[in-house]
C-alpha positions in Angstrom: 59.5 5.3 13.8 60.9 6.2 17.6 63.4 9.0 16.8 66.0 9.4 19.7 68.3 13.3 19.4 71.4 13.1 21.5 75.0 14.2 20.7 75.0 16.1 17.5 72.8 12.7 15.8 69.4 11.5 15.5 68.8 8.0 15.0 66.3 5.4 15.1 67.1 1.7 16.5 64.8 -1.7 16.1 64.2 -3.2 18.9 66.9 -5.4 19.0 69.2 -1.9 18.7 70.5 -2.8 15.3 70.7 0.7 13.7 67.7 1.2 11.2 68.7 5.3 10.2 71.0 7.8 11.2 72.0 11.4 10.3 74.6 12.9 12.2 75.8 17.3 12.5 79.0 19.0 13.2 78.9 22.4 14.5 81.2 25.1 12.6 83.3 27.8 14.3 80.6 30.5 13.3 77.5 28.5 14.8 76.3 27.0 11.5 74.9 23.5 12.1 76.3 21.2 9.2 74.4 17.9 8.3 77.5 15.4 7.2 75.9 11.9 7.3 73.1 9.9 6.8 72.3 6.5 6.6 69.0 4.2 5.6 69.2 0.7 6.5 69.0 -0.8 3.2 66.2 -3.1 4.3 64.2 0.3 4.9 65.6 2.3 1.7 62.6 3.1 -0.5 59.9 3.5 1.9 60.6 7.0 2.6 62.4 6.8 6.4 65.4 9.2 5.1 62.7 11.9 4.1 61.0 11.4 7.8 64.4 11.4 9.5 65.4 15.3 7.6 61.9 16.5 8.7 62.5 15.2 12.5 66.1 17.0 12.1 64.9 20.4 10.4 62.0 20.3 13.0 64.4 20.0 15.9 67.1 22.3 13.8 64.4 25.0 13.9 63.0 24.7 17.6 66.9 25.0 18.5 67.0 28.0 16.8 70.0 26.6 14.6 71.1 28.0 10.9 71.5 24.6 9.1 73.9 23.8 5.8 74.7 20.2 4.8 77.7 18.0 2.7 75.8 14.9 2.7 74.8 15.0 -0.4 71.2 13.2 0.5 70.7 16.3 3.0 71.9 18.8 0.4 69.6 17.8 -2.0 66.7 17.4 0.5 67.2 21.1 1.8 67.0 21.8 -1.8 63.7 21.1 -2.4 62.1 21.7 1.0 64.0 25.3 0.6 60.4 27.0 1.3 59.7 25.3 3.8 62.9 25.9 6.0 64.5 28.7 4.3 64.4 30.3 7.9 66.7 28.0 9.1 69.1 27.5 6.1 72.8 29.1 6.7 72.7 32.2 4.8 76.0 30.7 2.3 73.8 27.3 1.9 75.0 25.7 -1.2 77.9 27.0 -1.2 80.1 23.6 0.2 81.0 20.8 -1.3 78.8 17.4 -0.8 80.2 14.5 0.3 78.4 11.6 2.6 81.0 9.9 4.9 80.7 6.2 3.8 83.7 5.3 6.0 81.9 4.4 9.2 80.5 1.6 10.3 76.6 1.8 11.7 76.9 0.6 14.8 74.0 1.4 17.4 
């Protein structure tokens, strides 16, 4: 999949631009880069393009040099398990916040 990183999201587009995944970051007052969203087209759900999309992001997290934490539940979890593998990059107070996707936008390219 053909990741594009702009604007505080990474996403991925078909080629017709209909949005196929998308995770999306806010950056806190103290630097801390907070995953907040993501989304699987549910046509691609199941086939493992939400794990691909949080290795793209913590790659790209880490090469930035950002401290990462996460309320989308999805990323929460997935920071969870990969904790070994990124624990470099995960906010000191990681766990800490509450988890909540936002499921009030539309996914729109």
């Amino acid at each position: 999949m053909d990741w594009t990183i702009e604007n505080n999201r990474i996403y991925a587009n078909a080629e017709d631009r209909t949005l196929l995944a998308e995770l999306t970051y806010t950056t806190r007052d103290d630097g801390v880069h907070v995953v907040d969203h993501t989304f699987v087209s549910p046509s691609l759900r199941g086939q493992g393009v939400a794990g691909e999309m949080m290795q793209v992001a913590a790659t790209e997290f880490r090469a930035r040099g950002y401290k990462v934490s996460a309320t989308c539940s999805y990323a929460h979890a997935w920071f969870k398990r990969h904790a070994k593998d990124y624990e470099d990059i995960l906010a000191s107070a990681f766990g800490e916040e509450s988890t909540a996707c936002k499921i009030d936008r539309q996914h729109d390219s």
